[in-house]
PLY file of the C-alpha trace (Angstrom):
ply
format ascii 1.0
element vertex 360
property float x
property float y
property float z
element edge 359
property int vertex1
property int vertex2
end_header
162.66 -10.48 -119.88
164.68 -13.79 -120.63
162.73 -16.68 -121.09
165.98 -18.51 -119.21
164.42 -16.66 -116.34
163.38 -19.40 -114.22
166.82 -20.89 -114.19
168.67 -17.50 -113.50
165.75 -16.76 -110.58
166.59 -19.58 -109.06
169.93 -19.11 -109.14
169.80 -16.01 -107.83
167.57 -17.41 -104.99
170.57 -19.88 -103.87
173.35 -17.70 -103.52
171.01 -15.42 -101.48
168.61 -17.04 -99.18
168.81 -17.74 -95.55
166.23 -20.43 -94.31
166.40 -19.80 -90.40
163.97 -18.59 -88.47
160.72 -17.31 -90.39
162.03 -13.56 -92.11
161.04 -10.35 -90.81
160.02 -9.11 -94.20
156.83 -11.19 -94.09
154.79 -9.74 -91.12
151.77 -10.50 -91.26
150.20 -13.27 -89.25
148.31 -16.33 -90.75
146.48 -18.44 -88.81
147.41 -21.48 -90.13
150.76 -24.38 -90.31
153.95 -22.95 -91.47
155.97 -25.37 -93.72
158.64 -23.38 -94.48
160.33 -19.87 -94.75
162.85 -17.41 -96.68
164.32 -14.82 -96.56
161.16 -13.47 -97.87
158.88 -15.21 -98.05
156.61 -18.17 -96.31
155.00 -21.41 -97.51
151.78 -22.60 -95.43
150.16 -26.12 -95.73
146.54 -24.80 -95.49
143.14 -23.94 -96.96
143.57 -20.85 -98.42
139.96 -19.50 -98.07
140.48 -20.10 -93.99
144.22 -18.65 -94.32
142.78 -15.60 -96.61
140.16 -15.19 -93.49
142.81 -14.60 -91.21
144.76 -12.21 -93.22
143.72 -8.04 -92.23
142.15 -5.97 -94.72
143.98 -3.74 -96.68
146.72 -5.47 -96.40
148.17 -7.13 -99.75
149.62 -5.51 -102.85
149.18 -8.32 -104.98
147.40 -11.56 -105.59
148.79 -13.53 -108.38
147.15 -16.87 -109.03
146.08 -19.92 -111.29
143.28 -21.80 -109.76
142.37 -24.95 -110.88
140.28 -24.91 -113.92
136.59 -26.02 -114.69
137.22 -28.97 -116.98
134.99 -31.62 -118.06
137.51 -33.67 -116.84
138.64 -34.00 -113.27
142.83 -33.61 -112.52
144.19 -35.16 -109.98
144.71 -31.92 -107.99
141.12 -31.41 -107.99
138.84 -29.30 -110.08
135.49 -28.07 -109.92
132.90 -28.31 -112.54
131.49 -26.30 -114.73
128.41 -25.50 -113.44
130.14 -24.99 -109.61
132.60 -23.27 -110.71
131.46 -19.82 -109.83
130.00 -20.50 -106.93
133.57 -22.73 -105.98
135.45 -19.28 -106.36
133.77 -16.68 -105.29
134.66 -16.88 -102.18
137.85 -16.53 -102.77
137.59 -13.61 -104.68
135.84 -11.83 -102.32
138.34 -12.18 -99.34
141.00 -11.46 -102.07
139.59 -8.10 -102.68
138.88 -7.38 -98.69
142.64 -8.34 -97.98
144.08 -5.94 -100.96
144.98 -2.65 -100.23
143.16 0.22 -102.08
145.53 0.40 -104.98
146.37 -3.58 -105.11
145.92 -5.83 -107.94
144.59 -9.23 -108.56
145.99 -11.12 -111.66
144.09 -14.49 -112.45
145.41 -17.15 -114.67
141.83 -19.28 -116.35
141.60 -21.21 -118.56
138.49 -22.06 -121.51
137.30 -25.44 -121.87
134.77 -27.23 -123.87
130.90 -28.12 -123.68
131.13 -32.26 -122.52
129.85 -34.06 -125.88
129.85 -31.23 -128.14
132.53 -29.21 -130.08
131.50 -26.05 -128.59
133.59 -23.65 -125.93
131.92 -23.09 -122.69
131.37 -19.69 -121.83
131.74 -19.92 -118.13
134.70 -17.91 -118.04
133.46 -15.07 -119.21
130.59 -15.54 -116.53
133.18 -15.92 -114.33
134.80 -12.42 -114.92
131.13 -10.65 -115.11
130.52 -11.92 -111.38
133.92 -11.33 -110.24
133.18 -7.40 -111.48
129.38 -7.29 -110.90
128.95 -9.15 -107.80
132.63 -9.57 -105.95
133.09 -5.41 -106.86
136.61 -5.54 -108.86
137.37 -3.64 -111.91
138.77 -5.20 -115.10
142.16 -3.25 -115.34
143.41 -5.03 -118.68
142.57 -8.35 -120.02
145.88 -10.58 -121.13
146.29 -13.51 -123.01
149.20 -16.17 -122.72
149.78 -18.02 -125.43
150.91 -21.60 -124.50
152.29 -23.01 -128.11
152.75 -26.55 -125.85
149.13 -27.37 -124.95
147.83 -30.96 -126.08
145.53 -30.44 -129.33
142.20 -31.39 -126.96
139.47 -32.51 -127.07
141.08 -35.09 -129.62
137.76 -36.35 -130.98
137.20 -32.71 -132.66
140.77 -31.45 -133.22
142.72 -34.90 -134.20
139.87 -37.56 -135.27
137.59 -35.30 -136.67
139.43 -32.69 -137.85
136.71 -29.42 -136.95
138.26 -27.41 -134.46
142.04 -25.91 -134.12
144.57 -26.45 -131.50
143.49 -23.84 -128.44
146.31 -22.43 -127.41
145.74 -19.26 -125.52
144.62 -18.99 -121.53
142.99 -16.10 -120.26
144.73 -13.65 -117.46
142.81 -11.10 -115.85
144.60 -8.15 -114.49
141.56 -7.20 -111.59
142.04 -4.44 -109.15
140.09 -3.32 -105.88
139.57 0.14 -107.07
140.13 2.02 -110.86
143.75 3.33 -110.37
145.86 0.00 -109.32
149.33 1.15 -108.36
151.33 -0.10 -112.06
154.54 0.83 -114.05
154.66 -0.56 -117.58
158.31 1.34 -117.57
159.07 -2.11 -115.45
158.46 -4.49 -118.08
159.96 -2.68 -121.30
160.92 -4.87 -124.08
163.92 -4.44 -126.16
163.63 -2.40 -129.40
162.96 -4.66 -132.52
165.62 -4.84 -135.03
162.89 -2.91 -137.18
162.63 -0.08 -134.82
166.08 0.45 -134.39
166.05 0.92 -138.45
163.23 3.33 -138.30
165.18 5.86 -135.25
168.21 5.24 -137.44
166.07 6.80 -140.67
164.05 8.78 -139.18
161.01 9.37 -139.68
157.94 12.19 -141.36
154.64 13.33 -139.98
151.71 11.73 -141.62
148.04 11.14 -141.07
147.06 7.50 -141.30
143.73 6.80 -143.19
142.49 5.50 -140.52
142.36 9.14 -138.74
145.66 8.69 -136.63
148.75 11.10 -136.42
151.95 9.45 -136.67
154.43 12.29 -135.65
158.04 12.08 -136.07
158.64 11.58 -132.61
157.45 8.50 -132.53
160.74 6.66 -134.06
162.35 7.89 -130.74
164.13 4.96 -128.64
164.61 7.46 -126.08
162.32 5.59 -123.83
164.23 2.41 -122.67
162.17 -0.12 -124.40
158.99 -0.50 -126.45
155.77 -1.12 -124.53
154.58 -5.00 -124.20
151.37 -6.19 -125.75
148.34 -7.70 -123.93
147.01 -9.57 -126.97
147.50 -11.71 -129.58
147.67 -10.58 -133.42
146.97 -12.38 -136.41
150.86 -13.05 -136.38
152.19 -14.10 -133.12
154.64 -11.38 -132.01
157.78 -13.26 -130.59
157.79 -11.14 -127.67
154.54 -12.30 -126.20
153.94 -14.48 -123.25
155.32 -16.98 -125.61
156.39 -19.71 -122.94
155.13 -23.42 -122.17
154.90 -24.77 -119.46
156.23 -28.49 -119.76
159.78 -27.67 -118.86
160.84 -31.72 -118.42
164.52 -30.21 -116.89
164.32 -27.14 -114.89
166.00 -27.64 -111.44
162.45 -28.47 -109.61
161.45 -30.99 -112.35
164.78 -32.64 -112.48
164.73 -32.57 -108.18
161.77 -34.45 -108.17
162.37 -36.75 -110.53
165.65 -37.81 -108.61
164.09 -38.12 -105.27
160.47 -39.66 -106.69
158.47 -37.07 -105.56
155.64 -36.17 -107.27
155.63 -33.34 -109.84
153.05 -30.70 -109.90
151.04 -31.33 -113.29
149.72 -27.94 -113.87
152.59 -25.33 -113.60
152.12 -22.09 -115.29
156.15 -20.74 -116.67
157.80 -18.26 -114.53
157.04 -15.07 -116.91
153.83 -14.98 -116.12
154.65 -13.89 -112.24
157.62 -12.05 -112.96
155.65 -9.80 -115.84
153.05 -9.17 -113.26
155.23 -8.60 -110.00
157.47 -6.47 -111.97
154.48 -4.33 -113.71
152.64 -4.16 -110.52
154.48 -4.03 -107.56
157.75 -2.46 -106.03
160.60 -4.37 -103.71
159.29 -5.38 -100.09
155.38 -5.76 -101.54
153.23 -8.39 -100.33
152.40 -11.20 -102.88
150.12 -14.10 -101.68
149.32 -16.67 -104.44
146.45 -18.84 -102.61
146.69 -21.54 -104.86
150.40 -22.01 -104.97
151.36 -25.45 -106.26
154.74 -26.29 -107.26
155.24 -21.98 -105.76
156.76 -20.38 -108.81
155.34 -17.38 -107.75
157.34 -17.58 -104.49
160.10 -18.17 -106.52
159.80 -15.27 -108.46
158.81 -12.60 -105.65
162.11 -13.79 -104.01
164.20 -13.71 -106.36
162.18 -9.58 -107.29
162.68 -8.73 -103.91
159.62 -8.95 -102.89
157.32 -10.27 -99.74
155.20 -13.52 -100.61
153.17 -15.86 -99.08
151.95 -18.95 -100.77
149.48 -21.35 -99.53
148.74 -25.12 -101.18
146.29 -27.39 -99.75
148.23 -30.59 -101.15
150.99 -31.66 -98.78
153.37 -33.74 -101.17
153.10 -30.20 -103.68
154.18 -28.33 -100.95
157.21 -30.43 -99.48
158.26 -30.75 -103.77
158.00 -27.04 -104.04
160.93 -26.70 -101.68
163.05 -27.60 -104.33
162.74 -24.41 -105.91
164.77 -22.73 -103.18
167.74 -24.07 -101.82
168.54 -24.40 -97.88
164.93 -25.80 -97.15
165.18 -29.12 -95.84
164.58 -31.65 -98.62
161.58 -34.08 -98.87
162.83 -37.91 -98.48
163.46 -39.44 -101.61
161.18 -42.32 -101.96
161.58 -45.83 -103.81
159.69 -45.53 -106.95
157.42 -48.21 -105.89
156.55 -46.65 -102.82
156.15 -43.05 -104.61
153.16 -44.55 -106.92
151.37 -46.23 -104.52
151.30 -43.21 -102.64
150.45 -40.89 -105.65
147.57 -43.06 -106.43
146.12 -42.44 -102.68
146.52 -38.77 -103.13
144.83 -39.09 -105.89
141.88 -41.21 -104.85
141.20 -38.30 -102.39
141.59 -35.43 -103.70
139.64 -33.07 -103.02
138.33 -29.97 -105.14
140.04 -26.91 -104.08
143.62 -28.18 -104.13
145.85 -26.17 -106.67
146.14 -25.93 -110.17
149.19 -24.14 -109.19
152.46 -22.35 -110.69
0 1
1 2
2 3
3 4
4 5
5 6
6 7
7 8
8 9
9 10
10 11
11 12
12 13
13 14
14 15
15 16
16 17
17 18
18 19
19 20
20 21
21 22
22 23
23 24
24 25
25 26
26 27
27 28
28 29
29 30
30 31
31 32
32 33
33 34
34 35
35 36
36 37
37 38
38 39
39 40
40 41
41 42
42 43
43 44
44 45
45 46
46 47
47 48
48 49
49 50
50 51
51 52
52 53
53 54
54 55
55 56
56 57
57 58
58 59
59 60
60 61
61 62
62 63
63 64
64 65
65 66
66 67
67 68
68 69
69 70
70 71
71 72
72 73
73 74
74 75
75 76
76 77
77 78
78 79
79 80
80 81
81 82
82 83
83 84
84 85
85 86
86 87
87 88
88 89
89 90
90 91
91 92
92 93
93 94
94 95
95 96
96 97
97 98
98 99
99 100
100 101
101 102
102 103
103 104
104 105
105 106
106 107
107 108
108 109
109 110
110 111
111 112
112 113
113 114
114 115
115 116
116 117
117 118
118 119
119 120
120 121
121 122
122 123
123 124
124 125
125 126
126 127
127 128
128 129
129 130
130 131
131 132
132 133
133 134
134 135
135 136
136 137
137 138
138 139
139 140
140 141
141 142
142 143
143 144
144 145
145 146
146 147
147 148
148 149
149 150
150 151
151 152
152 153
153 154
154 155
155 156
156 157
157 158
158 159
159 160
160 161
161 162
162 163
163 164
164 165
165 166
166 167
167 168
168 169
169 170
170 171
171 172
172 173
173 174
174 175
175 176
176 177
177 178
178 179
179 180
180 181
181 182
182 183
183 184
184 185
185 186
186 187
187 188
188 189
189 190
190 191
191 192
192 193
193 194
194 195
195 196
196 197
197 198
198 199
199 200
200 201
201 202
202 203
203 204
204 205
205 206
206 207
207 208
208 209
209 210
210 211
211 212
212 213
213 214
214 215
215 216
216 217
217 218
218 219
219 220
220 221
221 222
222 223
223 224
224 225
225 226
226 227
227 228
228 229
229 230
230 231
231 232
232 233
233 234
234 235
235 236
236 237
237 238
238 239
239 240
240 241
241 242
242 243
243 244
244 245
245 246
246 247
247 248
248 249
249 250
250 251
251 252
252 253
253 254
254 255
255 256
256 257
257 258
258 259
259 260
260 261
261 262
262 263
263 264
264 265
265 266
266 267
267 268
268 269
269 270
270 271
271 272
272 273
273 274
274 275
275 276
276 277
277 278
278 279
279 280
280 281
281 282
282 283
283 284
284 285
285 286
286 287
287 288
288 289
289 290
290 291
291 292
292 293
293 294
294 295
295 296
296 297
297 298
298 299
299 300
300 301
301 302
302 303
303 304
304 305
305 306
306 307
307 308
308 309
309 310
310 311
311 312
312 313
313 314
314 315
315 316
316 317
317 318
318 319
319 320
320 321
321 322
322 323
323 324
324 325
325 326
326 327
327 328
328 329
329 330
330 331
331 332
332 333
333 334
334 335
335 336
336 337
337 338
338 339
339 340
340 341
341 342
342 343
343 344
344 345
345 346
346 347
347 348
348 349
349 350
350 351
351 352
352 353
353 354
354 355
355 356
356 357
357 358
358 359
């Protein structure tokens, strides 16, 4: 996967789409206001938990997602706190895992944050995945981690004043699944061979028993396969071909769009590998992707451009007229005076509620 992907995806998207009437790929009915369509895919205006509610069970292949996080701080696009946090999305969880069919998967983006006042993590996270297993009923198919080398080095007081913690840089994604055998391919995200392997199949290489207890036969020097296998984790040394993306791009085509016409950017996106490594691991062209907290809709993005159904929803109206500019043929959002465009960000603001996206 190219970490250019975003661009070329988009790209692709333009010299493809048609934007007429909504597409007869998507075919399932939502009860709630269409904003826009593609040729895949369709972008609602809505609460998600009421649009989930209308959705039929068994229904969805995948749910990829990055809710908003439980920060001691609130974002404009609205977060819950700590201590609601798992009660917030529950909820959501559980009419996730009605509307996926038996072998569907539901990947969740989280983040970790800190105890208010102290230099301590919270752990609500991992309380988070124990109810989403032990009370919503989903299994824990793999645990990933994406390492985001452009987070700010928060909470300053411990990591810049005081000098006592390290930079986090890692967020958590949970690959969840309705039942234990989610439909998945790890042939679809291959990696290319490192320089080191290609030595080592060039060489060749002897049977031998590690100390550890572990066979190493010859075969496995063998590039026969198409690609080595992707981690899921991060090693004492970063391996460069882990989820190894930020997620501040200041000139991809939607940033640059919305800077032009003053509308407001989405402040949380999460980069475009970390859809198209999950869409491409767990689904096949024409699956149904829903992303209920859709944002700026780079998951849309990136199920279109795969070949694949989608439906986004995104509470936040202004996110959801922006996130047009990731496709091309949607009718545009007005471009606004800059004046104009802060006064009205600072009224979204002022009442925003919790729920909104944290978004892709």
């Amino acid at each position: 996967m190219s970490d250019r992907f975003c661009e070329d995806a988009l790209m692709t998207v333009q010299g493809r789409l048609s934007f007429s009437p909504p597409s007869p790929h998507t075919v399932l009915p939502v009860d709630a206001p269409l904003s826009y369509s593609t040729r895949y895919g369709r972008m609602y205006c809505a609460d998600s938990l009421a649009a989930l509610r209308s959705l039929p069970d068994d229904s969805v292949n995948l749910v990829v997602t990055s809710p908003p996080y439980a920060l001691h701080f609130k974002k404009e696009y609205g977060n819950a706190n700590q201590a609601e946090y798992i009660e917030w999305i529950l909820p959501f969880a559980q009419e996730i895992r009605r509307v996926l069919r038996p072998d569907g998967s539901f990947v969740l983006n989280v983040g970790g944050a800190w105890t208010p006042g102290a230099p301590v993590r919270s752990i609500y996270t991992y309380k988070l995945l124990v109810a989403l297993v032990e009370t919503v009923g989903l299994h824990l198919a793999q645990d990933f981690f994406w390492y985001n080398p452009a987070k700010m080095p928060v909470p300053a007081e411990w990591v810049t004043v005081r000098r006592i913690r390290v930079k986090d840089s890692v967020e958590f994604v949970w690959w969840l699944s309705k039942t234990e055998w989610p439909k998945a391919s790890n042939r679809a995200v291959l990696r290319p061979y490192s320089a080191d392997m290609m030595r080592l199949a060039a060489r060749g290489l002897r049977s031998t028993k590690r100390p550890a207890g572990h066979v190493v036969r010859s075969s496995f020097a063998s590039v026969d396969s198409g690609g080595s296998i992707p981690p899921n984790v991060l090693d004492d040394e970063v391996p460069s071909d882990l989820m190894r993306f930020g997620n501040n791009a200041a000139n991809d085509p939607y940033t640059r769009r919305c800077k032009e016409a003053g509308i407001k950017i989405h402040p949380a996106r999460f980069p475009a590998i970390l859809p198209e490594f999950f869409i491409k691991l767990l689904t096949e062209p024409d699956d149904l992707i829903i992303d209920p907290f859709a944002g700026s809709n780079t998951t849309g993005m990136v199920a279109e451009a795969l070949e694949r159904r989608w439906i986004s929803f995104e509470l936040d109206r202004d996110y959801v007229e922006a996130s047009k500019f990731r496709f091309d043929g949607v009718e545009s959002p007005p471009t606004k005076k800059p004046a104009e465009a802060k006064a009205k960000n600072a009224r979204s603001a002022a009442t925003r509620r919790a729920g909104s996206s944290r978004g892709g």
